[in-house]
N, C-alpha and C positions, 0 to 999 in steps of 0.2 A: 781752443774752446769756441763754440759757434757763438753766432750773435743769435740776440731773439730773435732778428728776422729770417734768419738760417732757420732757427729751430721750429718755429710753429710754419713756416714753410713747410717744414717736414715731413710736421703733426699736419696739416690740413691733402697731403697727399695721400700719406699712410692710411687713410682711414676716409678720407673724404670730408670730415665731421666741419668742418668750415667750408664746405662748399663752393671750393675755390680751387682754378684749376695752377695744378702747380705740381712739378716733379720732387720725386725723392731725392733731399739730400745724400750726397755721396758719403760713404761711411755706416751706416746700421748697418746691423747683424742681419741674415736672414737665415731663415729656420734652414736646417740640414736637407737636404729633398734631393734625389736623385733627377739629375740635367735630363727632360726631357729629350728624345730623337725620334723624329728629328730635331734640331732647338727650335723651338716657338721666340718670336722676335718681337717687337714694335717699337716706334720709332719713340724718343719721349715723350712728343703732345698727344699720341693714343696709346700710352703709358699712363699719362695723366687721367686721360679719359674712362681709361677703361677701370682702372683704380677707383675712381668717384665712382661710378657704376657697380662696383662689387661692392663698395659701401654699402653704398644706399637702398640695391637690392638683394645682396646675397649673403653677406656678412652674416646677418641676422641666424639662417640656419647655418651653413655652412664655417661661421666662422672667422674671425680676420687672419689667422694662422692657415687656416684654409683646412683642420683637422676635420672636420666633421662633426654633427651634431647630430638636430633633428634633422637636417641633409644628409646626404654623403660627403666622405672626404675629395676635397678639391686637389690634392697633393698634385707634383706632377708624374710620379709614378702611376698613380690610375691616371686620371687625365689625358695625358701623351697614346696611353693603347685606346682610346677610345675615338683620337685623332680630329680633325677640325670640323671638317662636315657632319660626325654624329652628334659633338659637342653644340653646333650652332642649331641642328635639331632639335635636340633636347633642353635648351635653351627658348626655343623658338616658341617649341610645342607644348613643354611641360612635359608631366608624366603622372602613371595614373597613381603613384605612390605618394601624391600630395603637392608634387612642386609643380605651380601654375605656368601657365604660357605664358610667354614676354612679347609675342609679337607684337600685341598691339599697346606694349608699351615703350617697347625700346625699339629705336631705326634698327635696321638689317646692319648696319656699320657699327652700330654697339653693339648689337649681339656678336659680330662677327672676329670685333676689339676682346670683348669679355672672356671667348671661346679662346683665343688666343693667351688671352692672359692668364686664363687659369694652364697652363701647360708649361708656364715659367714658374720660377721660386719664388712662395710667397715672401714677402718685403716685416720684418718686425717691426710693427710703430714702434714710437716713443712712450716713455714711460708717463706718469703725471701722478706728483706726490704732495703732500702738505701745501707745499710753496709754492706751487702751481694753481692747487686750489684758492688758496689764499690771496692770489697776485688774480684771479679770476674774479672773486666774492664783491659782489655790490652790494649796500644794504642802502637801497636806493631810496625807501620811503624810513626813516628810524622809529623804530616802536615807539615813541613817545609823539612824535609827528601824527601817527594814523588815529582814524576817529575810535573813539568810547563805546559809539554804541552804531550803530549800522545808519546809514545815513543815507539808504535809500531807500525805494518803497516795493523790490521785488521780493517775490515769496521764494527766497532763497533756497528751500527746499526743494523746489521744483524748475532750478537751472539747472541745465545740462554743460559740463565740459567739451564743447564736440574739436576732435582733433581734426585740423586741417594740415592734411599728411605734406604734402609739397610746398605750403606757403610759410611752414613755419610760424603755425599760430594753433592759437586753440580759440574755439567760436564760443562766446558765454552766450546761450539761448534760453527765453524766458518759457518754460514750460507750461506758463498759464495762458500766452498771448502768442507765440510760435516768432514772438520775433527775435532778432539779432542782437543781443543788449551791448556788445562789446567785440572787439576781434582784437588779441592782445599777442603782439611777437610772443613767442618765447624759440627752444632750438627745432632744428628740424625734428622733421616724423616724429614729434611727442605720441610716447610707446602708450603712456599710462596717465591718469591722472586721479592723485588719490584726496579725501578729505583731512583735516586737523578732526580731533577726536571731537572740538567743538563747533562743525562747521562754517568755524570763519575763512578757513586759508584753503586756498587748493594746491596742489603742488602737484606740478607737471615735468615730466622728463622727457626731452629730446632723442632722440639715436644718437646726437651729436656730443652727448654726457649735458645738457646743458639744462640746469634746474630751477626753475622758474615757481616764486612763490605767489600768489594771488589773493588780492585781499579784498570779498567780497562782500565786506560793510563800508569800504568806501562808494563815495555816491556815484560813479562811474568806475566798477572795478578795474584794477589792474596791476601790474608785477610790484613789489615793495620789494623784493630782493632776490638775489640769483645769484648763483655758483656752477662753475665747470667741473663735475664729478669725476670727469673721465672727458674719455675720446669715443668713447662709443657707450652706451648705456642703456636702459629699459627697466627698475624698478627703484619704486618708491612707496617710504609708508613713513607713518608717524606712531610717538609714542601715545598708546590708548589708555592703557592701565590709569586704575583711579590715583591721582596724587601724581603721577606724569601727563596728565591733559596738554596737549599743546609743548610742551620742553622740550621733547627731541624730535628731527626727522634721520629718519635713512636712507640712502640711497647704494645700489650696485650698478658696477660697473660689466659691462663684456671687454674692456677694455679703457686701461691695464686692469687683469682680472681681481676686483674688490671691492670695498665697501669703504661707503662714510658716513659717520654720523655729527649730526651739524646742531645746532641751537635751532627749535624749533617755527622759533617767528623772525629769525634773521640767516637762517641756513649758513651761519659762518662755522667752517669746517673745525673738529676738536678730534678727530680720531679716526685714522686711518689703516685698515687689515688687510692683508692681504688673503687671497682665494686660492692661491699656485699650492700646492700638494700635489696628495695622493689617493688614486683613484678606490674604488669599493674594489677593484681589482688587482690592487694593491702596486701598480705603474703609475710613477710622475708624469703629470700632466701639464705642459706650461701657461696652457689658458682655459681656468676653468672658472667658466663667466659666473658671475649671480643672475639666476634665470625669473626669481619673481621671491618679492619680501611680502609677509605680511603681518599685522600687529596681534596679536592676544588681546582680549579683552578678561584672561582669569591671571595672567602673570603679568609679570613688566618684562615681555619679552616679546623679539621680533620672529619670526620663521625665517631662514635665510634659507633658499635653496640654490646651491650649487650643481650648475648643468652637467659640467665635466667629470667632476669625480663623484655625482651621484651621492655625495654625501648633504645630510637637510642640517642645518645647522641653529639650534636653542641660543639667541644671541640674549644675553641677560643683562639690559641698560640701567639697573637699578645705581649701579657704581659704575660706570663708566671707564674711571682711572684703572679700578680694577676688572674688567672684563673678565667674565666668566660665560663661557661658551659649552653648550653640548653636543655633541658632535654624533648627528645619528646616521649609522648606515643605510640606503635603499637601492635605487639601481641608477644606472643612466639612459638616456639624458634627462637630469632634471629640467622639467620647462614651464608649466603655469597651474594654480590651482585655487582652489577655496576651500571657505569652512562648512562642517556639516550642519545642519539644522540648529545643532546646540552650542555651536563655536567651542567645542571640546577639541573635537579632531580635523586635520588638516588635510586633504586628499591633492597631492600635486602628481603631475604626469610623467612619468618616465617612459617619455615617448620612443627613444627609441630600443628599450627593452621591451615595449608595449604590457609595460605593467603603470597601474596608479601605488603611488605609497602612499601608506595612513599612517599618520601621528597622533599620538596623540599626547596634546601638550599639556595635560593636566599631571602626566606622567613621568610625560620627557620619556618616552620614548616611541619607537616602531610598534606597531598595531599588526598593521598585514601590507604584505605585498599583493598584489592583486591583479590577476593575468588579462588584458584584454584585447580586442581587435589591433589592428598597426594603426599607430603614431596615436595615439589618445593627444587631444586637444583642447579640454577644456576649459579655456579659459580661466573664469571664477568657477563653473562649475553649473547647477542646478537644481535645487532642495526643494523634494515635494510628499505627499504621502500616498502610498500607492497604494492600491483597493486590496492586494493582497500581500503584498510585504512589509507594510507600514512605510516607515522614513527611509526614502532615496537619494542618492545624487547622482547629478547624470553628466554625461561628456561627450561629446562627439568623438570625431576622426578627421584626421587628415588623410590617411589611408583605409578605411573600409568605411562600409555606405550604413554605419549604425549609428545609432545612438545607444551608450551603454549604461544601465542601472546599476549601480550597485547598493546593495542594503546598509545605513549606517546607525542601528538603532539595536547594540550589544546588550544594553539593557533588558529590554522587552521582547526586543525580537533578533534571540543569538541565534539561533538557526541560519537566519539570512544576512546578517552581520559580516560586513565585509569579503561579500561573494557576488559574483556578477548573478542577480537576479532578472534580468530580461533584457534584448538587445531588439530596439524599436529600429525595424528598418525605416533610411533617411531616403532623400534624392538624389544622392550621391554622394562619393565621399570628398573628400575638401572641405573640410566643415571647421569653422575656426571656434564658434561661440556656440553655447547652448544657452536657454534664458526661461524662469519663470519668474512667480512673481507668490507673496503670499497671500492674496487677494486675488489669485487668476486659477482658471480651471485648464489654462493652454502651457505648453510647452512649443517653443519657438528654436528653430534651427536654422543653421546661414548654411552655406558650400560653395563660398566664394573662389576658395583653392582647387575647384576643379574646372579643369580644362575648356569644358562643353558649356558654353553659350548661355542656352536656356538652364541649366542647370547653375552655375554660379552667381545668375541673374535673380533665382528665385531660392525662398526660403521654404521648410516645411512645418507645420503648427497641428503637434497635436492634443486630442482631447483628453486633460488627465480625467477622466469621467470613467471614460471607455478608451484603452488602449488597446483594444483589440481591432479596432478601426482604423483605418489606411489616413494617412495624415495628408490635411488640405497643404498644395502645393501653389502658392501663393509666386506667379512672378512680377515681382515689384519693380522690376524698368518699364515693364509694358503698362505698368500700373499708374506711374508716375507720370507716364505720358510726356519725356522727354526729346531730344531727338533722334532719331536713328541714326544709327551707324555702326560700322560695323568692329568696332572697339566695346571688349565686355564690360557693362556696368555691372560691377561685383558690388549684391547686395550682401553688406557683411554689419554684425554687431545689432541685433536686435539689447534693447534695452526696454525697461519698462520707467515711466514716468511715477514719481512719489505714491500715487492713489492707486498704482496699478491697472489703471483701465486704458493704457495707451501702450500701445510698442512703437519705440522708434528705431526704422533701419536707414544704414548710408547707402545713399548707391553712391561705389567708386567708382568713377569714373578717370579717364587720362588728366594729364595735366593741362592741354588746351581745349575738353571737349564738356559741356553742364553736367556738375552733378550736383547731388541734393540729399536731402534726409526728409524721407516717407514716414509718414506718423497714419499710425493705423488703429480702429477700435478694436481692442484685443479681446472683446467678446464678438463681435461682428464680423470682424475682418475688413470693415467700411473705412475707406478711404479718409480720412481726416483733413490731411494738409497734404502739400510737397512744398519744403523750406527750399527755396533757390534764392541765390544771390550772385552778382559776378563775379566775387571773391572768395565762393562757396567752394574752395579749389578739395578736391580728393578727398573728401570728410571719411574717416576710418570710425575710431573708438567713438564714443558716446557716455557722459559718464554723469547720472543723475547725481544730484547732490546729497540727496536723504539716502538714497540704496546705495550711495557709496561709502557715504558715512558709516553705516551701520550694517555694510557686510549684506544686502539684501538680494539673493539671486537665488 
């Protein structure tokens, strides 16, 4: 039997998630994969390296099994025929199917390690069950320790969560005053961060599985307890339903493929399921991640969507001991989505079938499938009413240069009810978020995942008034007036602030080059602020406190 320090050795190679460079212990299984030829090699310390590297960058679509998702598969059967030199290309450069250029993020010796690595057999992490989570769980501040009633003087409503992707923090900023209130570890690349249904707690999730609870009536916020979900991860939510306020959180995993649901204000683990099955295509699947959770506010239930096998899954927390699951077919890959105007129905992306599925949970069941441009990417989504087909939701692209409407309003207007009613052409495609607001006449779009420079640098904003008009194309590094150079600040994640008269976007930047988050008049388009700090390292997500609370996008 290994020792623990064998074994999270193991775990911190297998996946990167401890950010520690260290090879794989000898003995795991590795998925079945045909031995590239020629054999691709490396020595162990750019073994090690190039491992942390696929974590951190690639895993994400691609995979830790390396099957394929909203990427391609990594296997080494395709891999090997595509050979070192087009691999470190396509790596280098990106492609116009969505996946961005690395050059000016990773040395030429990483790309050239990574290129390498994918052409060998990918490596199975380690598993992580009850006892892992358990031997993980701090409940570092105890509910009866924390204060009563809020104990500071911010207008809690109007904080932002902003994720600082590389530093392994999330930045608490005060939306009234732009400044910095807090910068609190949590694990790396925090994917998400969602509110308690009362917004007291935030709860933040790493890449690294590492979930971090936040309590923002203390008089300097900061973490009261945390749990290791997994090895790799990216969603969370909490129980909303009335009569469960605050009791539960959930979290999924990408790896080991699953979920947990934990005691709400102490995240101490009570139930653990697994995600491995079978696909909508009726073939076992051995890693089919939870691609994005979210709560009901008409049931006591969560949305779980499962990437790999395409299946959305009605998680029913009312009994717990007794879990009762509904298990709905759509397509794959399950990836991110939100609720329509009415928080009836669910619209998440099965991006790489390039259809969105609609739920609809008052039913428990599938609604429509619904066919649109490559790779839909909507994030939460974008709910607005439009001059002629009433209530819309919109989504970009990672793959084509639109923005997609589709009609969600069966009631009154079934004609246009879950059918693509208009495709706003974008700046190009790489587009991660779409964003309005219910107080705004703008719709805001990023395209950070695209290749091209001035294009990933800028966003587009159009007038929901008149959408027959060419959308103002806004580039926000030139805007910010930061330094040149010739590494792309990808403006990504527009957000609106609680009143809606603010958008805020990040420009990413490298890990050793300023970046910042631009605050803009989203009637105007007038420059506000630019938030800079020297610890301002790679701000991604953005996540107001009141529209997150309440589902408002």
């Amino acid at each position: 039997m290994r020792s623990t320090t064998q074994r999270y050795r193991a775990i911190g190679v297998a996946l990167g998630a401890l950010l520690t460079s260290a090879a794989f212990a000898p003995g795991y299984a590795q998925t079945a994969a045909p031995a590239p030829a020629p054999a691709a090699t490396l020595s162990p310390e750019a073994m090690d390296a190039a491992g942390k590297v696929y974590f951190q960058r690639c895993a994400g679509c691609h995979g830790v099994l390396r099957k394929g998702a909203t990427g391609k598969s990594l296997e080494p059967a395709n891999t090997a025929k595509l050979g070192q030199d087009r691999l470190e290309k396509i790596i280098a450069f990106g492609t116009d199917g969505g996946m961005v250029n690395f050059d000016d993020i990773l040395t030429k010796d990483e790309i050239k390690q990574v290129a390498t690595y994918i052409q060998m057999p990918p490596q199975t992490p380690p598993e992580w069950g009850m006892k892992d989570m358990m031997a993980s769980w701090k409940n570092i501040v105890p509910v009866d320790k924390r204060p009563t009633k809020q104990m500071n003087k911010f207008n809690l409503k109007n904080v932002f969560s902003v994720t600082l992707r590389d530093a392994g923090e999330v930045a608490l900023i005060d939306g009234d005053t732009k400044e910095i209130l807090s910068r609190v570890k949590t694990g790396y690349a925090v994917h998400i961060s969602r509110l308690s249904a009362s917004g007291r707690y935030v709860y933040v999730i790493g890449r690294d599985g590492l979930l971090s609870l936040i309590d923002l009536w203390m008089e300097k916020p900061q973490v009261v307890a945390e749990m290791k979900s997994g090895l790799d991860a990216r969603s969370v939510d909490t129980s909303k339903f009335k009569g469960f306020e605050d009791k539960y959180a959930i979290a999924g995993s990408y790896w080991p493929p699953q979920y947990v649901i934990m005691e709400g204000d102490t995240l101490k683990p009570l139930k653990v399921v697994s995600t491995r099955g079978v696909t909508v295509d009726g073939e076992y699947h051995p890693e089919p991640r939870v691609a994005s959770i979210v709560s009901s506010m008409i049931k006591p239930e969560w949305v779980v969507n499962i990437k790999e096998t395409g299946q959305i899954l009605l998680v029913d927390y009312s009994d717990i001991k007794n879990l009762k699951t509904t298990t709905i077919e759509s397509a794959k890959f399950l990836h991110d989505g939100g609720w329509d105007a009415s928080k009836r129905y669910f619209l998440v992306a099965a991006n790489a079938s390039n259809k969105i599925a609609v739920v609809d949970t008052k039913e428990g069941k599938l609604a429509a499938l619904v066919d649109t441009k490559k790779i839909p990417h909507p994030g939460r989504g974008a709910n607005f009413v439009h001059p002629k087909f009433g209530p819309v939701w919109a989504t970009g692209h990672l793959g084509a240069d639109v923005v997609t409407l589709i009609g969600t309003d069966p009631a009154k207007n079934p004609q246009h009810a879950w059918k693509v009613v208009e495709e706003l052409k974008t700046h190009g495609a790489g587009n991660l978020f779409v964003k309005t607001h219910p107080k705004s006449k703008n719709l805001w779009a990023d395209a950070p995942q695209n290749p091209e420079k001035d294009i990933a640098e800028s966003v587009a904003v159009y007038d929901l008034g008149d959408l027959t008009k060419k959308p103002e194309i806004i580039n926000i590094a030139k805007l910010a007036g930061l330094p040149e150079s010739k590494a792309i600040k990808r403006a990504v994640h527009p957000e609106y602030d609680e009143s809606g008269t603010e958008v805020w976007i990040s420009l990413w930047a490298g890990k050793t080059e300023p970046s910042a988050i631009v605050v803009l008049d989203d009637k105007t388009r007038k420059l506000k602020k630019v938030i800079t700090d020297p610890k301002m390292i790679t701000p991604t997500g953005k996540f107001n406190v009141h529209n997150t609370q309440h589902d408002i996008y």
